[in-house]
C-alpha positions as YAML, in Angstrom:
chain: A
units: angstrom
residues:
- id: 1
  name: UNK
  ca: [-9.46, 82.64, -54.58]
- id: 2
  name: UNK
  ca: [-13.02, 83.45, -53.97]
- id: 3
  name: UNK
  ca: [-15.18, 81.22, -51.88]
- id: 4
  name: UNK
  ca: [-18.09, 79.22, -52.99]
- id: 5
  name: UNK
  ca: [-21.31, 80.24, -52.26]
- id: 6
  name: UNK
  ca: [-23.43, 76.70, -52.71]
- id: 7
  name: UNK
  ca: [-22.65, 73.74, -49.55]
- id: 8
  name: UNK
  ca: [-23.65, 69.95, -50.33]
- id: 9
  name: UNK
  ca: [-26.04, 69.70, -47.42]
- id: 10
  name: UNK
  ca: [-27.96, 66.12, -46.45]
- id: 11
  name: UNK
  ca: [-30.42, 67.81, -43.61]
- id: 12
  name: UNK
  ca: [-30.83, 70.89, -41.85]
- id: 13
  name: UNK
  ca: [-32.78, 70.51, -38.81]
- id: 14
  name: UNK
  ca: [-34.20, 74.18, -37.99]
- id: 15
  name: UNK
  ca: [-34.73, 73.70, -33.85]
- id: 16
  name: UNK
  ca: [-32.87, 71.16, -31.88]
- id: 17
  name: UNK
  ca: [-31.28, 71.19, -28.53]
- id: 18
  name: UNK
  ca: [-29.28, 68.28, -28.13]
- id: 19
  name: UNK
  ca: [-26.03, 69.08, -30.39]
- id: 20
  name: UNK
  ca: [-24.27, 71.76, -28.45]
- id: 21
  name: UNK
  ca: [-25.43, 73.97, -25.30]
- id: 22
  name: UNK
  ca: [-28.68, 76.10, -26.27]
- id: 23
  name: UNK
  ca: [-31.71, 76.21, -28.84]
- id: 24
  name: UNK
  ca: [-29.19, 75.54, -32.21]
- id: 25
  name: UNK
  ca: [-29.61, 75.34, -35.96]
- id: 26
  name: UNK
  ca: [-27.96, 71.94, -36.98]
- id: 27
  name: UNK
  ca: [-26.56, 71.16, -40.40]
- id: 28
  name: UNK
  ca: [-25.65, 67.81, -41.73]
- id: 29
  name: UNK
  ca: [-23.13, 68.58, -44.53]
- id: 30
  name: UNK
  ca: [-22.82, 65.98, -46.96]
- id: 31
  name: UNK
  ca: [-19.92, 63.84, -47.83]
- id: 32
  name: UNK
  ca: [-16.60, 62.67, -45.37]
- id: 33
  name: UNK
  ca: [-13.35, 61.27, -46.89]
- id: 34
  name: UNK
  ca: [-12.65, 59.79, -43.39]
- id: 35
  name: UNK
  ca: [-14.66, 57.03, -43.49]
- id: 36
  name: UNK
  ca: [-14.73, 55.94, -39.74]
- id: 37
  name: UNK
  ca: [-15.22, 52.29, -38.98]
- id: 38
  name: UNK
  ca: [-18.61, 51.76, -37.48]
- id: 39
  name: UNK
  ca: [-19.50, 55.53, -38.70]
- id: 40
  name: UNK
  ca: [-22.99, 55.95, -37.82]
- id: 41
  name: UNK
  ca: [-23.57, 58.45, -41.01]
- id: 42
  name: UNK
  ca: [-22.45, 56.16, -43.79]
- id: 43
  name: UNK
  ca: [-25.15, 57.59, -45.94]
- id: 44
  name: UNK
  ca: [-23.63, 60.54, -45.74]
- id: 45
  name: UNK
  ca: [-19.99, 59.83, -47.11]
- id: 46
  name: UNK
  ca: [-20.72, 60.30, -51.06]
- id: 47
  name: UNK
  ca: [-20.10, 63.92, -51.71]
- id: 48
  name: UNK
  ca: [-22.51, 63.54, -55.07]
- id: 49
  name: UNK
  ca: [-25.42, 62.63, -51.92]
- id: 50
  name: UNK
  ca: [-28.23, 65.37, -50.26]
- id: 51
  name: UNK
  ca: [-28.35, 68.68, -51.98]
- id: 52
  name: UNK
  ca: [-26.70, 71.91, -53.21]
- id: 53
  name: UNK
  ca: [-27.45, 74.95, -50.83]
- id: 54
  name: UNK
  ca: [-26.98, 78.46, -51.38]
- id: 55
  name: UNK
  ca: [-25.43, 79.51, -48.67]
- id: 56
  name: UNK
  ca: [-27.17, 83.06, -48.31]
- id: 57
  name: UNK
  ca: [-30.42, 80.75, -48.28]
- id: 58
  name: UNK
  ca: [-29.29, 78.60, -45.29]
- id: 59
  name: UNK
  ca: [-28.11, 82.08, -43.94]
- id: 60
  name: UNK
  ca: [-31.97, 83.41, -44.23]
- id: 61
  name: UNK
  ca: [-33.54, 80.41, -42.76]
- id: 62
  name: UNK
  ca: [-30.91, 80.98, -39.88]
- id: 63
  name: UNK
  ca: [-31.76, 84.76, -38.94]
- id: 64
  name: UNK
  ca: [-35.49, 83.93, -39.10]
- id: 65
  name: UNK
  ca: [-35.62, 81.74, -36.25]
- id: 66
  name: UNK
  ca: [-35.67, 83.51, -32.66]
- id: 67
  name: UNK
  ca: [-33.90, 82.95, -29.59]
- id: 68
  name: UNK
  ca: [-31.21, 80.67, -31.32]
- id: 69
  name: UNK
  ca: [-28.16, 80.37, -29.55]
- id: 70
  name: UNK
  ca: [-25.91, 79.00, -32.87]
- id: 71
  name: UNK
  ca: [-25.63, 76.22, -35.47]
- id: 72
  name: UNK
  ca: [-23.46, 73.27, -35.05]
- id: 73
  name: UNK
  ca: [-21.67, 71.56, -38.24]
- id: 74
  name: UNK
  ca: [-21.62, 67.94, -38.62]
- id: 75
  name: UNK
  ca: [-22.06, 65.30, -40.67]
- id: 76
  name: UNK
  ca: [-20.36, 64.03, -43.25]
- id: 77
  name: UNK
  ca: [-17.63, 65.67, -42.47]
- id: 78
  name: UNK
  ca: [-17.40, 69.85, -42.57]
- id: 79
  name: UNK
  ca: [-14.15, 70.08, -42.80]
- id: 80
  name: UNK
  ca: [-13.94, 68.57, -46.58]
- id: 81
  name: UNK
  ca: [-15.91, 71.75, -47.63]
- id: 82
  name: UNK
  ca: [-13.79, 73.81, -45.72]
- id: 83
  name: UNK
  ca: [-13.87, 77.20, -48.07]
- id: 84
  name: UNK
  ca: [-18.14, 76.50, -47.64]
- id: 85
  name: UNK
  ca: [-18.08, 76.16, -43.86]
- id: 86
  name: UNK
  ca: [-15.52, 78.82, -43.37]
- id: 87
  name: UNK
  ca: [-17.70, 81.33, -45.75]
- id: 88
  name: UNK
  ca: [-20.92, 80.61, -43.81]
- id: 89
  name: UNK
  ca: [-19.49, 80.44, -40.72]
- id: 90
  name: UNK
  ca: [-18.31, 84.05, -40.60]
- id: 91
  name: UNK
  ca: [-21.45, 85.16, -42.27]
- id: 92
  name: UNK
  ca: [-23.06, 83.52, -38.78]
- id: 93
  name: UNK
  ca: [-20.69, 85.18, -36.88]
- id: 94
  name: UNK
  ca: [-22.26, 88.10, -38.06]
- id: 95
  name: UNK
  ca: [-25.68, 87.18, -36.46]
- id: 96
  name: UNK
  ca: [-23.90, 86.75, -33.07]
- id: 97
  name: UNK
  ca: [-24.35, 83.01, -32.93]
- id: 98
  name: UNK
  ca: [-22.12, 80.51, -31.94]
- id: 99
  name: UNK
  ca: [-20.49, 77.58, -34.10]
- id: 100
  name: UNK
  ca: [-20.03, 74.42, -32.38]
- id: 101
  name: UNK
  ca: [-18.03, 71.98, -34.89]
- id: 102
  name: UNK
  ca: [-17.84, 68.78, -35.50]
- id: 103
  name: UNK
  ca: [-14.73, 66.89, -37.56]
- id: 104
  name: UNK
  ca: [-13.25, 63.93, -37.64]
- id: 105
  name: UNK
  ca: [-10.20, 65.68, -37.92]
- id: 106
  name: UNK
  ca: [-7.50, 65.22, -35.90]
- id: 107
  name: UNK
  ca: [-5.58, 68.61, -34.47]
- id: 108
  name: UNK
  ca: [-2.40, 67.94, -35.85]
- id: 109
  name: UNK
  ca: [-4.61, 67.42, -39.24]
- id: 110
  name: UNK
  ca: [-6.14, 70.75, -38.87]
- id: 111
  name: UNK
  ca: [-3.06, 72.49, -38.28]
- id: 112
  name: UNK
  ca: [-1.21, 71.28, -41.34]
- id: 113
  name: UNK
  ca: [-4.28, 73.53, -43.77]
- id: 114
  name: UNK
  ca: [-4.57, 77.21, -42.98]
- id: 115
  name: UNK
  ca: [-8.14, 77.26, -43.94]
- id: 116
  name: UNK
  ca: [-9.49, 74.00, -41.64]
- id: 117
  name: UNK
  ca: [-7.52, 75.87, -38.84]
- id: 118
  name: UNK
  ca: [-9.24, 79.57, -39.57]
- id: 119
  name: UNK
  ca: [-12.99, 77.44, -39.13]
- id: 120
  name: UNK
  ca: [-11.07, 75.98, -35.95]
- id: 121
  name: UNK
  ca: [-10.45, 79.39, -34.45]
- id: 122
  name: UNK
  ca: [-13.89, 80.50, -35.60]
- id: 123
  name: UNK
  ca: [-15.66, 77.91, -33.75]
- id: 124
  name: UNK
  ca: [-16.61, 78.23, -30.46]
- id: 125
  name: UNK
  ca: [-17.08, 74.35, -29.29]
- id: 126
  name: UNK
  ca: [-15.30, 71.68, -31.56]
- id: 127
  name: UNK
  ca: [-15.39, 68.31, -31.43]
- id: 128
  name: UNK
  ca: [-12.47, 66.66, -33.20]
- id: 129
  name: UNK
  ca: [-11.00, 63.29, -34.13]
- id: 130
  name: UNK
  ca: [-11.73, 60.00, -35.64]
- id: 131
  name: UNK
  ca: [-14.91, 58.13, -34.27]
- id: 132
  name: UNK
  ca: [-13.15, 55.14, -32.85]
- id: 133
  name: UNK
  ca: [-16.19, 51.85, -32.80]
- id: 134
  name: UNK
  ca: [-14.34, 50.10, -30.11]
- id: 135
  name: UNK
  ca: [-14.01, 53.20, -27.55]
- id: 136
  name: UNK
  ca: [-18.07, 53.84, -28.78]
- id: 137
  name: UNK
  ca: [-19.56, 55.42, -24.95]
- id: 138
  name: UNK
  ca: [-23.56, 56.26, -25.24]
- id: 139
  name: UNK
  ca: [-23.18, 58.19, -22.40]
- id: 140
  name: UNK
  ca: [-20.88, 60.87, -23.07]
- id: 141
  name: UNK
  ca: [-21.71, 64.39, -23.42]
- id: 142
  name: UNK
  ca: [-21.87, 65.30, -27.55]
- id: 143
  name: UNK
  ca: [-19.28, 62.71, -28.11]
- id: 144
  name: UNK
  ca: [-19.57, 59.20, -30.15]
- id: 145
  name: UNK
  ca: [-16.27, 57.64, -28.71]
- id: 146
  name: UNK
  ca: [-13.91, 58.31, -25.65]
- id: 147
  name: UNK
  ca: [-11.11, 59.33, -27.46]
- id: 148
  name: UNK
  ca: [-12.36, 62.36, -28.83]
- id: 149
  name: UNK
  ca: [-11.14, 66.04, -28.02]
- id: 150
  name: UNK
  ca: [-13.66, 68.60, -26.72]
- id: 151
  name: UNK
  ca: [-12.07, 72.06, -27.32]
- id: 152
  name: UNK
  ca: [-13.85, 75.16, -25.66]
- id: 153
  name: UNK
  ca: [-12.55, 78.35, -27.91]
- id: 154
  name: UNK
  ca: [-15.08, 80.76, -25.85]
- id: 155
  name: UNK
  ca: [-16.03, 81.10, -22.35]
- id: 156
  name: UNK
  ca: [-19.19, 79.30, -22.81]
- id: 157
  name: UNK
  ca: [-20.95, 78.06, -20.30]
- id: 158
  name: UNK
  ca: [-22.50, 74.58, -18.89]
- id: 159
  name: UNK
  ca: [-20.24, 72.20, -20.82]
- id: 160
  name: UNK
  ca: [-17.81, 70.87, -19.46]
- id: 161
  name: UNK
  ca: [-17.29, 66.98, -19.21]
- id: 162
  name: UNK
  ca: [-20.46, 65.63, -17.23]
- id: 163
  name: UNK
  ca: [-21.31, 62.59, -18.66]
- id: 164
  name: UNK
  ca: [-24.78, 63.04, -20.31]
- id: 165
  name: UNK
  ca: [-26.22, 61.37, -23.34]
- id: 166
  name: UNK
  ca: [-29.78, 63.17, -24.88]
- id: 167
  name: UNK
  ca: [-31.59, 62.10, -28.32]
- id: 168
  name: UNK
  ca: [-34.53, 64.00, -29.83]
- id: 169
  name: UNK
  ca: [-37.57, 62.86, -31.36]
- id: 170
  name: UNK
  ca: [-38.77, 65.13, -34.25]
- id: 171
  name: UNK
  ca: [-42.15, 64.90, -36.20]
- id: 172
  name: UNK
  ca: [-42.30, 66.53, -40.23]
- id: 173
  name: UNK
  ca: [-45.46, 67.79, -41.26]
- id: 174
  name: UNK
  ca: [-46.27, 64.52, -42.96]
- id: 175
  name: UNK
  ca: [-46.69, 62.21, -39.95]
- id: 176
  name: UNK
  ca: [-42.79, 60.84, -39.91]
- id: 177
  name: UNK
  ca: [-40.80, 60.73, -36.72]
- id: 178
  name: UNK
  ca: [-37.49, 61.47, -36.93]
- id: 179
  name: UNK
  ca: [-34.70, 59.88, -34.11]
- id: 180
  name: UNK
  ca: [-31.70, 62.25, -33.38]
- id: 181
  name: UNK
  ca: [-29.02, 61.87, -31.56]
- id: 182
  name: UNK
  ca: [-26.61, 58.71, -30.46]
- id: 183
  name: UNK
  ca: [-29.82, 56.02, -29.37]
- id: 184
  name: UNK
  ca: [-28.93, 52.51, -29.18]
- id: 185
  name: UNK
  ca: [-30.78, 50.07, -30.51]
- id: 186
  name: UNK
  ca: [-32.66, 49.40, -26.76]
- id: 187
  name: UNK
  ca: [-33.17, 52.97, -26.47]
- id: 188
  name: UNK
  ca: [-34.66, 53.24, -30.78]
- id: 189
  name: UNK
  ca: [-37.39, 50.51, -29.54]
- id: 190
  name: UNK
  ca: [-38.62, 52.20, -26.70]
- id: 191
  name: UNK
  ca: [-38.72, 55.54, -27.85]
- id: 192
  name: UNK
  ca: [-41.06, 54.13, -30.48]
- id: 193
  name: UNK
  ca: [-42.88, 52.14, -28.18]
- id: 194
  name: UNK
  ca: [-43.80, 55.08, -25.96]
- id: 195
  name: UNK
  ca: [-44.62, 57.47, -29.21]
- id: 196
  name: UNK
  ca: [-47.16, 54.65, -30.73]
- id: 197
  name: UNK
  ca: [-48.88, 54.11, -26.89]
- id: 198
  name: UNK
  ca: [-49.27, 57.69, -27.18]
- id: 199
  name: UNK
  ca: [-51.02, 58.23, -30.36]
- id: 200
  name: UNK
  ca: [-53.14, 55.36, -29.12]
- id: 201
  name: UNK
  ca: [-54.56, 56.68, -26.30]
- id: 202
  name: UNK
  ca: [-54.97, 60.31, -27.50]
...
């Protein structure tokens, strides 16, 4: 079976440093079958959402950015276009970056299909199981809830399980500020508190 060469994408952010260790390319893939209570991406579940990518495109915008460490995979959830993640994960493999992985998935999930296990083994950070509202923790590193499973597939690095929450503010070329990350609703207000005293006094 040959793989396909388009992904149903809903953002790629080019630059950001909060989702996995590093300077990483970040890719919201569009659509998730899970359908997590509380799911903080519920704009993201239709799989007919966002946009068709080529994947040698995405691949381009990738190997023209320097000093990037990898890309991280969320979402949506990746794992639903597994023969898409798995095609253009290898093909980043072969820039020397790193995947780090997010899915919803549980392990004994990804075990049962031989190709969501191949992107498993592939990726060097995953993040894996259901997003679980009631064990929600704003303070834990990557993570939305308690219960999920960091797995480390490569010796890499600073991770390991300090308990440290970040969220970046990005600007488009058309004046609009974009909030990434896990905020709370406190932390949404103040962020855009601080951003509006500081285009007033400038």
């Amino acid at each position: 079976m040959g793989f396909p060469e388009t992904i149903q994408i809903s953002e790629l952010v080019p630059e950001s440093y909060i989702y996995g260790p590093g300077k990483r390319f970040v890719i919201w893939v569009q659509g998730c079958s899970i359908h997590c209570t509380g799911c903080w991406n519920q704009d993201l579940w239709d799989f007919n959402g966002g946009n068709l990518h080529s994947i040698n495109q995405i691949i381009e915008k990738i190997a023209s950015i320097s000093d990037l460490d990898g890309i991280t995979l969320l979402g949506g959830e990746p794992l639903d276009q597994a023969y898409s993640v798995l095609l253009l994960i290898t093909k980043v493999k072969q820039l020397n970056l790193s995947i780090f992985l997010y899915t919803g998935y549980e392990i004994v999930e990804i075990d049962s299909d031989a190709i969501k296990r191949k992107i498993f083994d592939l990726s060097d950070i995953i993040i894996s199981g259901r997003y679980i509202q009631e064990l929600r923790d704003l303070n834990l590193k990557w993570r939305g809830s308690s219960n999920q499973t960091v797995t480390v597939n490569q010796n890499h690095i600073d991770f390991i399980d300090e308990r440290l929450n970040h969220v970046e503010i990005h600007y488009s070329d058309d004046g609009r500020i974009k909030i990434i990350g896990y905020p709370d609703k406190k932390m949404i207000n103040e962020l855009i508190n601080h951003e509006f005293n500081i285009r007033e006094t400038v």
